[in-house]
C-alpha positions in Angstrom: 134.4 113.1 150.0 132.8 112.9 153.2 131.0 109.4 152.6 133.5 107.2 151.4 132.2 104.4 149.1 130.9 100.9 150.8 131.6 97.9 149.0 128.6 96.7 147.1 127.3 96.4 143.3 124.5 99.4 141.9 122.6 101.6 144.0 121.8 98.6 146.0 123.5 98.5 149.4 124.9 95.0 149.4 128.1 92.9 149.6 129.3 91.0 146.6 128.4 87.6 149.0 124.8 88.6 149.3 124.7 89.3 145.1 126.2 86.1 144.7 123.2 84.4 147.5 120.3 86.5 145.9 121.4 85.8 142.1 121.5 81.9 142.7 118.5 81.9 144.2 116.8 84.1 141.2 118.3 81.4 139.3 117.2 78.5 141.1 113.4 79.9 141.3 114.1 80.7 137.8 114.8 76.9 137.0 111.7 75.8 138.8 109.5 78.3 137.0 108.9 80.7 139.4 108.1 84.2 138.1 109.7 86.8 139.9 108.1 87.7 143.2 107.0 91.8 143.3 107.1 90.9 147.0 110.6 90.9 147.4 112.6 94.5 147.6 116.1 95.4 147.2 118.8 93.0 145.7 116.6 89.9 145.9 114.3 91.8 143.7 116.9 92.9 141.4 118.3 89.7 140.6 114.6 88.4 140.0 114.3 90.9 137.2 117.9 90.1 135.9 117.7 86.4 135.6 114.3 86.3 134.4 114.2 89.1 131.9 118.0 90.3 131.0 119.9 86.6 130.6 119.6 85.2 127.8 121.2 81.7 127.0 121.7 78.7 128.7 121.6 78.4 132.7 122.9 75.5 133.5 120.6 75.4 137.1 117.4 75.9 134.8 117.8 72.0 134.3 117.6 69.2 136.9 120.4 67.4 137.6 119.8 64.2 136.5 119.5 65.7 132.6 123.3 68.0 133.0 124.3 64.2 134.5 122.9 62.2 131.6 124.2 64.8 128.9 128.1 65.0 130.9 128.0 60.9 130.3 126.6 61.3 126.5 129.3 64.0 125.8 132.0 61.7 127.3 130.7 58.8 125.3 131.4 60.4 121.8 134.2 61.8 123.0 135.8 58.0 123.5 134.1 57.3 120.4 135.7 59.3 118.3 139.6 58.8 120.4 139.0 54.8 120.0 138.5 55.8 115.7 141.6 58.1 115.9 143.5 55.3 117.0 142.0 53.0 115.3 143.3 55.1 112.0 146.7 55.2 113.3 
C-alpha cells in the first residue's frame, strides 16, 4: 500500500483526541439547545449530526448540574433508607 493508514475515525481526517473535543462539544451545544450549525465542516459537523439526530437516550451533559447534583443526593437518600430498614429487620 503506498499510503499507509493515519490514525483517525471515518473518512474524516482526525485523531481520536479531536473526536473526543468535537463530540463534547456537540453534546454540550446539544444540552443548551443549540441546533446543529451547517456552518461548521468536517468532524465538528459530524458530531453535530450524531448527537443531535443518531443518540438516543439519556446524556447526562443535556442537564445542568445542579439537577445530576440534586438527583446523586436523592438517589443516595433512598439508598440509606432502605440499608437503615435492612438493619432494622435484622
Amino acid at each position: 500500500m503506498c499510503f499507509p493508514r493515519k490514525p483517525s475515525l471515518g473518512r474524516y481526517s482526525a485523531t481520536k483526541a479531536d473526536w473526543c473535543r468535537c463530540y463534547r462539544q456537540a453534546r454540550i451545544a446539544a444540552g443548551s439547545g443549540l441546533a446543529p450549525d451547517p456552518k461548521s465542516s468536517g468532524i465538528a459537523w459530524k458530531a453535530q449530526l450524531i448527537v443531535a439526530f443518531e443518540r438516543r437516550g439519556h446524556d447526562p451533559l443535556a442537564y445542568p448540574v445542579q439537577c445530576r447534583l440534586n438527583a446523586h443526593r436523592i438517589i443516595n437518600e433512598i439508598r440509606a433508607e432502605e440499608i437503615s430498614l435492612e438493619h432494622v429487620k435484622d
